[in-house]
N, C-alpha and C positions, 0 to 999 in steps of 0.2 A: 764498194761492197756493202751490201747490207747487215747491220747489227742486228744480232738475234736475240733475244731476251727472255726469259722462258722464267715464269713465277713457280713459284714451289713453295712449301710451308719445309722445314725443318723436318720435322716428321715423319715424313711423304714420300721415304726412298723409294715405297715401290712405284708410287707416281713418275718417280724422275727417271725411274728404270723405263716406264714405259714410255716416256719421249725421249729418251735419250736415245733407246733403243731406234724408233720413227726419223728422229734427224738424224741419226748415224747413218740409215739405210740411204738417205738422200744424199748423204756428203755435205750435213750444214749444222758445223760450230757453231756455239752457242755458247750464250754467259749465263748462267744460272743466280736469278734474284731470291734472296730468300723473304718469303714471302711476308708483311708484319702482320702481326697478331693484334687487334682490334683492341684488346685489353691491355696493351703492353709498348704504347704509339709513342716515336721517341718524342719531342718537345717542339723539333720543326713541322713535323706532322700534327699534332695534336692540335694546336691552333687552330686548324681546319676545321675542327668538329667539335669547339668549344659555344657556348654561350647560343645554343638552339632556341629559336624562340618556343614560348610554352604551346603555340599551335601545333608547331611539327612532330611527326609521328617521329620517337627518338630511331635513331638507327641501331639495328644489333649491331654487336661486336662483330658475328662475321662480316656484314655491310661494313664496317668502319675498316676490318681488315682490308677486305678486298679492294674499296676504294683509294683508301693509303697506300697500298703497295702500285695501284697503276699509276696513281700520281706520281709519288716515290721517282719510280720511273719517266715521266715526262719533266719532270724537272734536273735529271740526271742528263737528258737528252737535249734539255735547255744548256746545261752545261758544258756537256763534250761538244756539243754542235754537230753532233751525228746527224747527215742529208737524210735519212730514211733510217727507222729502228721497225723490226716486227716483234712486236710484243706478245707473244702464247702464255694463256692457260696451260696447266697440266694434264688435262682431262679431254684432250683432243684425239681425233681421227685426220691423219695429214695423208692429203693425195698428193701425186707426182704433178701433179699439177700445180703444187705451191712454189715448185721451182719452173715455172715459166712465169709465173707472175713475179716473182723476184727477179726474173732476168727482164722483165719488163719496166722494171722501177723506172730508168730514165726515160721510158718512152711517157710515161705520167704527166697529163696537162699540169700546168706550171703552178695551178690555183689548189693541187690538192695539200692539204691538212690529214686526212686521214682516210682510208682505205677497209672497209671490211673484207674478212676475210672469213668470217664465220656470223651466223646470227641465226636467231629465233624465229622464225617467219618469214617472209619473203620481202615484204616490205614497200612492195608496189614497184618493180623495175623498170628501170627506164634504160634502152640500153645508149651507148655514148659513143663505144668505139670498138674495135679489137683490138683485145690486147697481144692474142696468140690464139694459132686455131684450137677452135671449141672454145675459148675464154673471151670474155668479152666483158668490159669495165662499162659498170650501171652506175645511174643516180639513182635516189629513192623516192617518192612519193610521201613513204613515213619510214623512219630508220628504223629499221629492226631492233628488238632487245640480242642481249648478248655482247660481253668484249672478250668472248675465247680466243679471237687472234683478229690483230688488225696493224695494218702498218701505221706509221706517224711520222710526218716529216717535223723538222727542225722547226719550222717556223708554225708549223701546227702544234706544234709542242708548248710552241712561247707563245700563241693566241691564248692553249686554254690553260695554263696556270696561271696568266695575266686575268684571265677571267676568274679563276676559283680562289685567287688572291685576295679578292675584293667582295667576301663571302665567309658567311658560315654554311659548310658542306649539310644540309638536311636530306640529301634525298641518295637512292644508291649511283652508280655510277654509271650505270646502263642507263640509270633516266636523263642525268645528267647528258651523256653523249646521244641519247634518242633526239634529246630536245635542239636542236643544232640551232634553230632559232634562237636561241639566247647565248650560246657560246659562241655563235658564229664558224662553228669549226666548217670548212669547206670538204663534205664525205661523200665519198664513192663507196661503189661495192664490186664485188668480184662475182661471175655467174658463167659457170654454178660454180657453186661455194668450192675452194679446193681444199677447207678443212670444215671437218662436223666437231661441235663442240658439246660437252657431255655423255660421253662416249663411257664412263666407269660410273661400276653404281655407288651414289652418294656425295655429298658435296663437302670438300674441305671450309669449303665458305662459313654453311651451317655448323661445318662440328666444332669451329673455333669457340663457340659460344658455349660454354657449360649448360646453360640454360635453354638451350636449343630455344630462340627465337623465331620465332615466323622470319624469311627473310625476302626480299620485294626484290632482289636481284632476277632479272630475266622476266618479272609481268611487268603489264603493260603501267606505265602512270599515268596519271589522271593531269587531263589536261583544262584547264579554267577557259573561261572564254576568252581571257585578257591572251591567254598562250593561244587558244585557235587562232585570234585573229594572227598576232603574231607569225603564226603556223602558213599560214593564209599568205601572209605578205612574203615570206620567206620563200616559199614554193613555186611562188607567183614569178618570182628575182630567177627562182634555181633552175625549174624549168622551161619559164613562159607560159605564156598564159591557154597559148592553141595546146602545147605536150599536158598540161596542167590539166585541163580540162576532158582533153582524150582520154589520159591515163587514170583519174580521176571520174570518168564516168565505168570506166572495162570497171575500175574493182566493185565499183557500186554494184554494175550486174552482177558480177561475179557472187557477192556479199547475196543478192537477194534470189538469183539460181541456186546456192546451198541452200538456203532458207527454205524455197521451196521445194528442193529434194526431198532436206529433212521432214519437212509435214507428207509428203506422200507417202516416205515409207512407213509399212501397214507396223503398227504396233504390238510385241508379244506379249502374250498372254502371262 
C-alpha cells in the first residue's frame, strides 16, 4: 500500500479541510506532516542551508520552508523504508484518476526514483507505456517546475539525500528536482496529470516570510553551459539519441509556430 503524506503549515486548517475533504471522497488515508517554517529549521535541517556561498542568491524563508519540509520527508522515507510514499501539497485539485495510478505502483519499471504527478508546464512528453486506460507514464525532455504531488520510492529517496548531503541547499527545490542531471533521480511523469496544483488563491510558501520575499519556487532556473552540456548527455542516456532528437525538434517547431502566431496577431489600438 502506498504512504500518503500531505504537507500543511499549522495554521492552514482550512487547507487541510480542503484535502481532507478530496482524499476522504477517494477513500485514501493520509498522515499529515506539518509543514517547517523556514525561520524556525530544527538543527538536522538547518545544516542544509548554512554557509551559502556569497554568489548565491540567498533563499527566502518560504523557499527554505518548503524545501525542508519535502526533505524532511525523504529522509523519513529513508528510514521507514516505505517501497513508494506520495507526497501532496495542500493546494491541490485531485482527479479520480490518482487512484489508478496508485493501483499502478507495482506495475512501475524497476529504475524509477520518482514519478510526477503534477507540474508546471508540460515538459516535453515522451510517452513510455500505459499505465491504465487514458493514463499513460511519460519521460520528459525538461522536467517541469512544480512538486504539488509526486510519488518517491525508497531507493529514490536515499539517491537524493545522499546527494543533498554533500551540499549546501542554494537553490529552491523545484530547481533542485528540475535539474535530474545532477541528482541523478530517475523521473517519470503521469499524462494528463491526475492532479492540478495551485488550485487556492495564494501561497503558504510566500506568506511564511514576514517580508514577503520574491520567491523562485515554480520559475524556470537558469541553466549555465556546464549544466546544458550536462542536460545534453543526461537526455541523450534517458531517451536516446533517435527519441531525443524527434522530440527535441516537435518542441522547437512548436516554440517557433507560437512565435509566429504571436507576431501575426494584428495589434490593439
Amino acid at each position: 500500500m502506498v504512504r500518503i503524506v500531505l504537507i500543511n503549515l499549522d495554521r492552514d486548517a482550512d487547507r487541510l479541510d480542503w484535502m481532507s475533504a478530496q482524499l476522504g471522497r477517494l477513500g485514501l488515508p493520509f498522515e499529515r506532516f506539518a509543514a517547517v517554517r523556514g525561520d524556525a529549521l530544527p538543527p538536522a535541517l538547518a545544516r542544509y542551508f548554512r554557509d551559502a556561498p556569497a554568489t548565491a542568491r540567498p533563499l527566502s524563508i518560504g523557499e527554505i520552508g518548503c524545501y525542508a519540509s519535502h526533505l524532511a520527508i525523504m529522509e523519513e522515507v529513508v528510514t521507514t523504508g516505505a517501497a513508494a510514499t506520495l507526497v501532496l501539497e495542500d493546494d491541490l485539485a485531485l482527479d479520480a484518476d490518482l487512484l489508478k495510478v496508485l493501483d499502478a505502483v507495482d506495475r512501475l519499471p524497476a529504475d524509477w526514483d520518482l514519478v510526477r504527478l503534477a507540474g508546471l508546464g508540460s515538459g516535453g512528453r515522451v510517452r513510455v507505456a500505459s499505465l491504465a486506460p487514458g493514463l499513460d507514464l511519460v519521460k520528459y525532455v525538461s522536467v517541469p517546475m512544480g512538486n504539488g504531488a509526486y510519488l518517491v520510492s525508497h531507493k529514490g529517496a536515499v539517491k537524493y539525500v545522499e546527494w543533498a548531503r554533500g551540499r549546501t541547499l542554494v537553490d529552491p527545490i523545484d530547481h533542485d528536482l528540475h535539474r535530474v542531471w545532477n541528482c541523478r533521480m530517475t523521473t517519470y511523469g503521469v499524462s494528463p496529470d491526475p492532479v492540478r496544483q495551485n488550485v487556492l488563491d495564494g501561497s503558504s510558501i510566500d506568506a511564511i516570510a514576514e517580508s514577503r520575499e520574491m520567491t523562485r519556487v515554480g520559475t524556470h532556473p537558469h541553466v549555465d553551459p556546464a549544466g546544458r552540456i550536462a542536460r545534453l548527455v543526461y537526455n541523450l542516456g534517458n531517451l536516446g539519441p533517435r527519441l531525443w532528437i524527434r522530440t527535441t525538434a516537435t518542441r522547437a517547431a512548436a516554440r517557433w509556430s507560437k512565435r509566429l502566431n504571436a507576431r501575426r496577431r494584428p495589434q490593439s489600438a
